[in-house]
C-alpha positions as CSV (number, residue, x, y, z in Angstrom):
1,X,170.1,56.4,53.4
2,X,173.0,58.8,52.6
3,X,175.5,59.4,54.9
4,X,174.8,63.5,54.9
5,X,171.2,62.7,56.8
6,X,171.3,62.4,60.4
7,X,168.8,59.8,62.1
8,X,166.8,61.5,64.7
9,X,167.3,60.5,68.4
10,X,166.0,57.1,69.5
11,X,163.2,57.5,72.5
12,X,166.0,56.1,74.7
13,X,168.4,58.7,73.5
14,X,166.1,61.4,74.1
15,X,165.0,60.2,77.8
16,X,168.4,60.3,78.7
17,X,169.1,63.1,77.5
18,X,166.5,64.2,79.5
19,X,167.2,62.6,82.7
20,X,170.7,64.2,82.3
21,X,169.0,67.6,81.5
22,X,167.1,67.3,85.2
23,X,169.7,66.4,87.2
24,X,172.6,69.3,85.8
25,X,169.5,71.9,85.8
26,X,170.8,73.8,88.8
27,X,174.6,73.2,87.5
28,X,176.1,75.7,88.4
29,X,174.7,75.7,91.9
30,X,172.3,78.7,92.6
31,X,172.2,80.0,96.0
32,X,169.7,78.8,98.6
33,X,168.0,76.3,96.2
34,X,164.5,75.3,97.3
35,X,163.3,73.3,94.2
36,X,163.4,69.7,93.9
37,X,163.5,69.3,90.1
38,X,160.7,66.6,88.8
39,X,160.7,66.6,85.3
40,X,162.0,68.5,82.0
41,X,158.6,70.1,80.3
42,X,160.8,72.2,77.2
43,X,164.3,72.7,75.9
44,X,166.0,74.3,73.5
45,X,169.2,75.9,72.2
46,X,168.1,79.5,74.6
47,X,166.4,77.5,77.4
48,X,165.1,74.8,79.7
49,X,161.8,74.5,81.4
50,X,161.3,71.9,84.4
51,X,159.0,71.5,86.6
52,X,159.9,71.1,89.8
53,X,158.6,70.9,93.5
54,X,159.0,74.1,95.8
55,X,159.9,72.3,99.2
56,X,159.1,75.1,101.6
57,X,155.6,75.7,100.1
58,X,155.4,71.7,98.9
59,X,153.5,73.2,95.4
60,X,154.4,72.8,91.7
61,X,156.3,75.2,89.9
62,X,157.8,76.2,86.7
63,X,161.5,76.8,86.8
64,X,162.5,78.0,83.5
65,X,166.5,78.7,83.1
66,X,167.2,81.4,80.5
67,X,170.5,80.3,79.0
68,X,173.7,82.9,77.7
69,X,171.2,85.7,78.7
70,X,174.5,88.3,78.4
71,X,175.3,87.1,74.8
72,X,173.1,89.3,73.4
73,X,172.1,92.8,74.9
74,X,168.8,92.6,72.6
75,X,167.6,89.4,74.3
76,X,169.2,90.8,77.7
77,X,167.4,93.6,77.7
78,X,163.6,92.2,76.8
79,X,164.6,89.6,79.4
80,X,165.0,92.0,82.0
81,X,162.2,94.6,80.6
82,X,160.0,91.5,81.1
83,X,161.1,90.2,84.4
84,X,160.7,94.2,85.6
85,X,156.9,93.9,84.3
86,X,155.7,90.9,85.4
87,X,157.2,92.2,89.1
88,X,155.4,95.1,89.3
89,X,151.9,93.9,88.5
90,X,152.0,90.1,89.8
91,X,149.7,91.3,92.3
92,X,146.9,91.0,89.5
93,X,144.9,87.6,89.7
94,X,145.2,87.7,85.5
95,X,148.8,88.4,85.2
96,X,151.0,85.2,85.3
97,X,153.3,85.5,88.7
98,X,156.6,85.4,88.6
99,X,157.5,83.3,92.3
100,X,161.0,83.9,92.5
101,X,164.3,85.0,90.6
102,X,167.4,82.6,92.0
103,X,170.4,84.3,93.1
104,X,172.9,83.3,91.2
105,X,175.9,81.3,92.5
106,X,179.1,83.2,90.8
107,X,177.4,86.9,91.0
108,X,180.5,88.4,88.9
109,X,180.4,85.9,86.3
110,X,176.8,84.1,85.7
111,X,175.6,84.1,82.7
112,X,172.0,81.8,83.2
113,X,169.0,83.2,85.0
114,X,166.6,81.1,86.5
115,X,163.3,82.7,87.2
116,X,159.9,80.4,88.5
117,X,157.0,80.4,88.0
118,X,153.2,79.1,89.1
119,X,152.6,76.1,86.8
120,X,149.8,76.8,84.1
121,X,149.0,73.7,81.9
122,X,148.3,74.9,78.8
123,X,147.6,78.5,76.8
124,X,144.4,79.6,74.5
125,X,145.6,78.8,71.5
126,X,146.5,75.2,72.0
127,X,142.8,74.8,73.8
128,X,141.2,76.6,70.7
129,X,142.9,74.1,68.6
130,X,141.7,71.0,70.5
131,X,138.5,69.2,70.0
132,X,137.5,70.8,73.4
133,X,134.1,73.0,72.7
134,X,134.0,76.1,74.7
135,X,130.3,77.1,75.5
136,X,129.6,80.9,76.1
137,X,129.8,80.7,79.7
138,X,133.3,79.6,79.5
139,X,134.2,82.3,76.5
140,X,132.5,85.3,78.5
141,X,134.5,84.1,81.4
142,X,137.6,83.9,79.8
143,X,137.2,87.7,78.4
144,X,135.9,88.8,81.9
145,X,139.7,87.6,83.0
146,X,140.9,88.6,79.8
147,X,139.9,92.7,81.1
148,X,140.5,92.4,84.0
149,X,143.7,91.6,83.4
150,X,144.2,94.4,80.4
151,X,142.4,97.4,82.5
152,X,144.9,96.7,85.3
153,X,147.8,96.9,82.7
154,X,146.5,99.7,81.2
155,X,145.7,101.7,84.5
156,X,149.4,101.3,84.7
157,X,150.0,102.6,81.5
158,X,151.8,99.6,80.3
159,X,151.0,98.4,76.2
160,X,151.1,95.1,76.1
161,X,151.7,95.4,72.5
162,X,151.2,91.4,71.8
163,X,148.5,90.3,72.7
164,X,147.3,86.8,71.2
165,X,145.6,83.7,72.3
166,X,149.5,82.2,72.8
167,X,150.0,84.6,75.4
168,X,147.0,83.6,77.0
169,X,147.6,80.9,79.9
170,X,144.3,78.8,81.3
171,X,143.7,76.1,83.4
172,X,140.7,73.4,84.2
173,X,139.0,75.8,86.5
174,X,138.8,78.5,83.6
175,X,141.6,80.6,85.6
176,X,143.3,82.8,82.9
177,X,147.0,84.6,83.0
178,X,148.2,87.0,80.6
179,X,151.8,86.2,79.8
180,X,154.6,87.2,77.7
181,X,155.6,91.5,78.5
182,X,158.7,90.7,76.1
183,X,157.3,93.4,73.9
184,X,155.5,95.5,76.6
185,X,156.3,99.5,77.1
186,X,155.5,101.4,79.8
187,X,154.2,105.0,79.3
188,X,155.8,107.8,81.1
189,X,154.5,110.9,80.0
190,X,152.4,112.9,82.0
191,X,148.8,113.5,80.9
192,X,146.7,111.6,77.6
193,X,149.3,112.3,75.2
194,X,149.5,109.7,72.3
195,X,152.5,107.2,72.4
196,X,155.2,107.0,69.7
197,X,157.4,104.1,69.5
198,X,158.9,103.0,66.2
199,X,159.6,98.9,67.6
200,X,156.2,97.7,67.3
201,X,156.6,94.0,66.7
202,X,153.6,92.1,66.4
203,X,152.0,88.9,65.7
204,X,150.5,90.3,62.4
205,X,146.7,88.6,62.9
206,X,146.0,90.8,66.2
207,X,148.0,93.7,64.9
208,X,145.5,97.0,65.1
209,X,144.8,98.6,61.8
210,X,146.8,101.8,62.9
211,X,149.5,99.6,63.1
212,X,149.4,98.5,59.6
213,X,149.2,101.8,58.4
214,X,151.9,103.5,56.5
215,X,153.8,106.1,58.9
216,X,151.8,105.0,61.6
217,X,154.2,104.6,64.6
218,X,151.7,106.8,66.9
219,X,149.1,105.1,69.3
220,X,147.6,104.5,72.4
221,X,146.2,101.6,74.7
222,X,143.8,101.1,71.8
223,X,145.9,98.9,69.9
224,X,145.5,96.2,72.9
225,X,141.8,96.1,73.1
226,X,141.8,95.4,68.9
227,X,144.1,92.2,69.4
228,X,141.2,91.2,72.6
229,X,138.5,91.7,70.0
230,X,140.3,89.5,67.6
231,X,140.9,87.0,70.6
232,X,137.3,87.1,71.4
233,X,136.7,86.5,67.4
234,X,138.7,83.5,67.6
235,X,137.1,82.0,71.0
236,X,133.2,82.6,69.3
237,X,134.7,81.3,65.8
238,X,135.7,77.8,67.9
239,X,139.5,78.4,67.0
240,X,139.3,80.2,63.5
241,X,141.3,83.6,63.7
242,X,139.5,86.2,62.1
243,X,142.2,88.0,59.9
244,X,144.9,85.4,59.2
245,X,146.4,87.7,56.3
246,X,149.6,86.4,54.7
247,X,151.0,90.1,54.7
248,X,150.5,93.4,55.6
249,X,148.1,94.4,52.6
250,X,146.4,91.1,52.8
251,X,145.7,91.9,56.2
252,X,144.5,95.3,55.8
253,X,141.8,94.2,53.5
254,X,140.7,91.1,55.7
255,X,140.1,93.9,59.0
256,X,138.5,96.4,55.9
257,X,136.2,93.3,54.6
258,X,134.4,93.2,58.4
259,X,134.8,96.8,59.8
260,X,133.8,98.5,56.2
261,X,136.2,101.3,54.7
262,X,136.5,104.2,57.5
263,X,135.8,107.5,56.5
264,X,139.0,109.6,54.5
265,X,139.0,111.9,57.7
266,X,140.0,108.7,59.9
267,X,142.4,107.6,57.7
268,X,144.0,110.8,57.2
269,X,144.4,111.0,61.1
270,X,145.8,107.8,61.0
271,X,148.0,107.4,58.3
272,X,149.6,109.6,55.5
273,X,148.2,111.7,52.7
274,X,149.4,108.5,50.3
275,X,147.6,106.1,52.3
276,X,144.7,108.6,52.0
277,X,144.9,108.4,48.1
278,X,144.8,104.8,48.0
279,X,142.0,104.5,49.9
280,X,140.2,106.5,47.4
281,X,140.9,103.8,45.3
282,X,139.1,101.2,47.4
283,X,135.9,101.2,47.1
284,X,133.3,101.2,49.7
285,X,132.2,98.7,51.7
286,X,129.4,98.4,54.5
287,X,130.4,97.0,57.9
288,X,130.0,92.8,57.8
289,X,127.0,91.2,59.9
290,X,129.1,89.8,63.0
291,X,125.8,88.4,64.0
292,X,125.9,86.5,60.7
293,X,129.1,85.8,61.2
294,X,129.0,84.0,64.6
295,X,125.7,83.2,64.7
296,X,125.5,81.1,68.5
297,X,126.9,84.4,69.6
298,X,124.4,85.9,71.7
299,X,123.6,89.4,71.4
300,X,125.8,90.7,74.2
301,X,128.5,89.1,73.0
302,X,128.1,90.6,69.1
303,X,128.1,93.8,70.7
304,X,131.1,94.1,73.2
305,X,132.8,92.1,69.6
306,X,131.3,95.3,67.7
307,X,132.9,97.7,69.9
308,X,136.4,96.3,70.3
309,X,136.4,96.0,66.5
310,X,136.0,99.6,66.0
311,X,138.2,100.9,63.3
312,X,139.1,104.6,64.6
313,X,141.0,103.6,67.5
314,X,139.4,107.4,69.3
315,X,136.0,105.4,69.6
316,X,137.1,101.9,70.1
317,X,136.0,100.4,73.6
318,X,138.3,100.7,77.0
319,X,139.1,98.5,78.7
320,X,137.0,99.3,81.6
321,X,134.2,100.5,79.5
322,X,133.7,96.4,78.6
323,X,133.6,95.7,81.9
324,X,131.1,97.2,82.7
325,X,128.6,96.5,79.9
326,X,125.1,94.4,80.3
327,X,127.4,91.2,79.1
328,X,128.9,90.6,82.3
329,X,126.2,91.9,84.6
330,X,126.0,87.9,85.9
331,X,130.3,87.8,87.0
332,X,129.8,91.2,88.3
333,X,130.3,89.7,91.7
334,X,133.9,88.7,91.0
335,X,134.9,92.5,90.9
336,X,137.3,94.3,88.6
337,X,140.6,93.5,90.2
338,X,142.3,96.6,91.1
339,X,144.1,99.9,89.6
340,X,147.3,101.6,90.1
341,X,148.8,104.6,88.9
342,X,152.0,104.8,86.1
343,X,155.3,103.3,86.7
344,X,158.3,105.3,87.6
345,X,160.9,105.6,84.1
346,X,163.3,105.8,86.5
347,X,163.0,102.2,87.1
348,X,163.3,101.6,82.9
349,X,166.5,103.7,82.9
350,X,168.4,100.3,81.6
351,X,166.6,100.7,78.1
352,X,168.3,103.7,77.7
353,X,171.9,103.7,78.2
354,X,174.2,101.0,76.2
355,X,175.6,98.5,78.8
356,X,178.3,96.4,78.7
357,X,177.9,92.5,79.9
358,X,179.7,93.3,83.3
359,X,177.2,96.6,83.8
360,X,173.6,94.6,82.3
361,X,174.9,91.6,85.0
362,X,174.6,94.2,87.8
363,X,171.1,95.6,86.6
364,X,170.1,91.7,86.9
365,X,171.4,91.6,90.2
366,X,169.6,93.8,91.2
367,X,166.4,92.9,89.9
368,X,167.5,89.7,91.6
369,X,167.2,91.4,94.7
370,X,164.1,92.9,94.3
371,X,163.0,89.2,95.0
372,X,165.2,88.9,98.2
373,X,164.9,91.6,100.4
374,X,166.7,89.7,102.8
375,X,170.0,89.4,100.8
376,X,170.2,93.0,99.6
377,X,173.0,94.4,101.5
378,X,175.0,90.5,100.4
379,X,173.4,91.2,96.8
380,X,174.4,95.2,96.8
381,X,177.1,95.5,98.7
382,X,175.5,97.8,101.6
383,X,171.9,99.5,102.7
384,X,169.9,100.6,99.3
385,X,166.5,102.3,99.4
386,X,163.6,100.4,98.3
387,X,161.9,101.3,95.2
388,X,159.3,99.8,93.5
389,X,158.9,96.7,95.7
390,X,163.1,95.9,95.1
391,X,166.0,97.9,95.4
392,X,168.3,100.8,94.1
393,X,170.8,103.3,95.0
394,X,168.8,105.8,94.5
395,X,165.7,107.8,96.6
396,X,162.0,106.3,96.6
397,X,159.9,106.4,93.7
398,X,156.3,106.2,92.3
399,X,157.0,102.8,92.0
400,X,156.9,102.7,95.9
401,X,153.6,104.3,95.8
402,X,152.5,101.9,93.0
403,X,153.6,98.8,95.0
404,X,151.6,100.5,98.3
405,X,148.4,100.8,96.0
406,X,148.9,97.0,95.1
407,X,148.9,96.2,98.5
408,X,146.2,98.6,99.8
409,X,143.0,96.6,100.8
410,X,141.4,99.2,101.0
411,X,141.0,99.1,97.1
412,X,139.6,94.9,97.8
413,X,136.3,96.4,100.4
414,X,133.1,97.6,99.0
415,X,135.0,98.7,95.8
416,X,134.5,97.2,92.3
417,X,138.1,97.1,91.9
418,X,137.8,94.1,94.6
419,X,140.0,91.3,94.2
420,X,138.8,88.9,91.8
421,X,138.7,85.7,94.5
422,X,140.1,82.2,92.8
423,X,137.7,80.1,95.4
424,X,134.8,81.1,93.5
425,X,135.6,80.1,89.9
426,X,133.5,77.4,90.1
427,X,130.7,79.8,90.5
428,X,130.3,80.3,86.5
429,X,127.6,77.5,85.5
430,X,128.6,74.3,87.0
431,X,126.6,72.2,84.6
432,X,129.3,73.2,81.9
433,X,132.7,73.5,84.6
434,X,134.9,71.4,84.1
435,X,136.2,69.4,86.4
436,X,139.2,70.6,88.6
437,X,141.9,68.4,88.4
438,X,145.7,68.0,88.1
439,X,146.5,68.2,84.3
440,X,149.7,66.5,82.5
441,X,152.8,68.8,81.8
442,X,153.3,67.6,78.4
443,X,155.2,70.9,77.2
444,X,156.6,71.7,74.0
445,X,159.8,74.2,74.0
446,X,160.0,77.4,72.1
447,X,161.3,77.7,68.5
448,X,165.3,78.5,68.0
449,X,164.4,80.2,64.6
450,X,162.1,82.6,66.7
451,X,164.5,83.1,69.7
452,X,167.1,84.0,67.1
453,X,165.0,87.0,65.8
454,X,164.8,89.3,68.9
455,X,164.3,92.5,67.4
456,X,164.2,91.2,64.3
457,X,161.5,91.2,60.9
458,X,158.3,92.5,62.0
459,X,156.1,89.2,61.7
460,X,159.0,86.6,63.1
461,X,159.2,87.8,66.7
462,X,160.5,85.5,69.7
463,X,158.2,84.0,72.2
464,X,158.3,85.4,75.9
465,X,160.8,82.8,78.4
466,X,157.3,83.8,80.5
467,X,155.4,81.7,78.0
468,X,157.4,79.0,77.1
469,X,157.4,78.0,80.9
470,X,153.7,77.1,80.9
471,X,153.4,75.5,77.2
472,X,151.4,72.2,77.0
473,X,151.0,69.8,74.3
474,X,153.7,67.9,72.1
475,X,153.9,67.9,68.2
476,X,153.3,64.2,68.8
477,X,149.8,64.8,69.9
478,X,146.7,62.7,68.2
479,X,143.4,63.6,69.1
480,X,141.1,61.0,70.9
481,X,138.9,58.4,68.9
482,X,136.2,56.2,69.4
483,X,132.9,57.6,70.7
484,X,132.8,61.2,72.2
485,X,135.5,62.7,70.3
486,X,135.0,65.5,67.7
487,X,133.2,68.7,67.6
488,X,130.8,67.6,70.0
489,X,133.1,66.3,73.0
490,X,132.5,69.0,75.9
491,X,135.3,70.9,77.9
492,X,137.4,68.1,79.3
493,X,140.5,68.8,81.4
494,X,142.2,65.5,80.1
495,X,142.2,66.2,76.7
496,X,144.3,70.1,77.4
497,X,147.0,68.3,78.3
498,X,148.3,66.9,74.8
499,X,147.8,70.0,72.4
500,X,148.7,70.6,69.1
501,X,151.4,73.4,68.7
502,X,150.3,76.9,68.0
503,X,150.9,78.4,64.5
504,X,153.7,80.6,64.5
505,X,152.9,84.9,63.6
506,X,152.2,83.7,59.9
507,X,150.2,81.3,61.0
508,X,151.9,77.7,59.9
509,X,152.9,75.6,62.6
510,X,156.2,75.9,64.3
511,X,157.8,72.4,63.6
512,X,160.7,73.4,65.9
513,X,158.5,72.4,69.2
514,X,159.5,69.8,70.9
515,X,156.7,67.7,72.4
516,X,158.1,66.2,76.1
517,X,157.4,62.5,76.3
């Protein structure tokens, strides 16, 4: 072999480079450590995942450490955007929690943020890709979660912006967790105004068709409810995306091949008068047959896919408006989950002001205390007022009010938007549950070459330190022989816990995941 090819690790090189990986995880020391670290799930050049034992609460968590966070005020930013996010709706049953944020041992000089999380085995898209079959019961309960989860965000006028079946955590019992806010934004106008942002970074197969459209940088909530239509797609189609173009154009005519060609007056709303003249040049084409298309759909299902498919984003389906179609009439007893009102900009202020290291490290401070109410005046240096369930130096705001609403019961009694309750998931056809049962953290890490591109090309975006603390599945994995396995093998919690890797936003498979052994 020539001497300019390096042999990959051994397995014992790699386990102890593990084993020293867990035991210098908290090195430096972080202040009032509670977590016993167990094992390494993930790790790469921008992180470490562990899991780890929460010795108060004796429960499994994920502990992901963000490393050189302050390098880069891109990554520090979406970093801190997210952890902001995932703070102020946790309260939601369908948004991944975020348990803590550990204070930081050298406050004027850190550089590493450790942030945990509850411990999800495994996300859509590696379950989609495993030889586990998902009957409708389980699909209509995952999209049930699935809006629950996007009505709540959107009654906070937050844009998820990215949603995909990667972003998507789930579990044995069919609990589901949207993850990932790196590319979230919060809208603060007043009123129904449209949205402009000129950022939009997307995984290109769940990208809207607005957002493909030439000088189309204006939209609203809609764009979130197309990527859960193309999720849903995916979740009837047993793992087979339904618009896997290879570029924007591509894509275009892949969405145009199901929806048919929208009338010139939609597309001159949505786009430019070029756009407009060459769509003349297309010629038209009916709506496809999604019945045809997914034919063990039921009808129920073909419809709520119908209207979150919708080309003109004016008439595709709310959030809420799926909810309460015939198709969920039977998990109607679950509830909604609840709704708030906008978030405060003045909590977003960060975005929009260039920091320098020293000034982003006090905005993570005090995000930091926003999670330890008890150490503020240590963390702050004196009394602050507290604002949107943390603290600032600065007078109450809607985020108060938001964080009351969250906690108002009265919004959980006789209300739709009652609290989803986790002790009755096991309510949703118990022939075809699967088993509850403690799952293997085999996790794979997140890609370098995507870390590197924060804010970078449109269709190479990196993947959310949120996600890449729940991953499951190494590239090792091989699925299971002898008799049972295939198509017809039914849900199985054992087999979600060795999954092939997602494909990356063009679709190919990320070889830069690291399977855990």
């Amino acid at each position: 072999m020539s001497s300019g090819h390096r042999q990959p690790p051994s397995v014992a090189e790699r386990r102890a480079r593990r084993e020293a990986t867990r035991r210098e995880f908290f090195t430096p020391a972080v202040q009032a450590n509670r977590y016993a670290v167990q094992k390494v799930i993930g790790e790469g050049a921008y992180g470490v995942v562990v899991c780890a034992l929460d010795k108060v609460t004796n429960e499994r968590v994920a502990v992901k450490r963000i490393k050189r966070v302050l390098d880069s005020s891109g990554m520090a930013t979406r970093i801190l955007r997210e952890l902001k996010f995932l703070r102020f709706l946790h309260s939601h049953e369908n948004i991944i929690a975020v348990k803590d944020v550990l204070i930081p041992g050298e406050r004027d000089k850190f550089n590493d943020v450790f942030v945990v999380f509850e411990l999800m085995p495994t996300d859509l898209g590696r379950l989609l890709r495993s030889k586990t079959v998902l009957f409708e019961k389980h699909a209509k309960f995952f999209m049930f979660q699935l809006l629950r989860g996007v009505n709540f965000m959107h009654s906070a006028r937050v844009f998820h912006r990215d949603l995909n079946p990667n972003n998507i955590l789930v579990n044995a019992e069919c609990q589901l967790r949207i993850c990932d806010f790196g590319l979230a934004r919060a809208a603060f106008q007043r009123g129904d105004d449209p949205v402009f942002w000129t950022d939009y970074v997307a995984t290109r197969w769940y990208r809207a068709p607005e957002l493909i459209l030439a000088q189309s940088s204006k939209y609203s909530t809609a764009i979130d409810m197309w990527s859960v239509g193309c999720i849903f797609a995916e979740i009837l189609g047993k793992g087979k995306p339904l618009f896997p173009g290879a570029n924007a154009k591509e894509q275009f005519s892949l969405i145009l091949n199901v929806t048919g060609k929208p009338s010139r007056q939609v597309i001159a709303r949505l786009g430019d008068r070029r756009l407009a003249d060459y769509m003349d040049s297309v010629p038209n084409r009916p709506p496809a047959s999604l019945a045809d298309m997914y034919k063990g759909a039921s009808p129920g299902a073909i419809s709520l896919l119908q209207r979150l498919l919708t080309f003109d984003p004016d008439q595709r389906i709310t959030a809420l408006d799926a909810l309460e179609l015939p198709y969920f009439d039977d998990l109607r007893h679950f509830g909604y989950g609840q709704q708030t009102q906008a978030l405060d900009e003045r909590d977003f202020q960060f975005e929009r002001r260039l920091f320098t290291a020293n000034e982003m490290r006090v905005e993570f401070i005090k995000e930091i205390a926003a999670h330890h109410p008890e150490a503020v005046e240590e963390l702050l240096g004196g009394p602050a007022a507290r604002a949107g369930g943390g603290y600032r130096f600065m007078g109450p705001s809607q985020a108060e009010q938001f964080r009351q609403d969250m906690d108002n019961n009265d919004l959980q009694n006789g209300s739709k938007f009652r609290t989803l309750s986790t002790d009755t998931f096991a309510a949703i056809n118990p022939e075809e549950q699967p088993q509850a049962g403690t799952l293997n953290f085999k996790s794979s890490t997140m890609g370098e070459a995507e870390l590197s591109k924060y804010g970078g090309a449109p269709d190479h975006h990196a993947s959310s330190f949120a996600n890449h603390a729940h991953l499951s599945g190494g590239a090792g994995y091989q699925p299971p022989q002898g008799p049972g396995s295939g198509k017809d093998r039914p849900m199985n919690p054992d087999m979600m816990s060795g999954i092939e890797p997602a494909a990356n936003a063009n679709g190919s498979g990320n070889g830069a995941y690291v399977g855990a052994r």
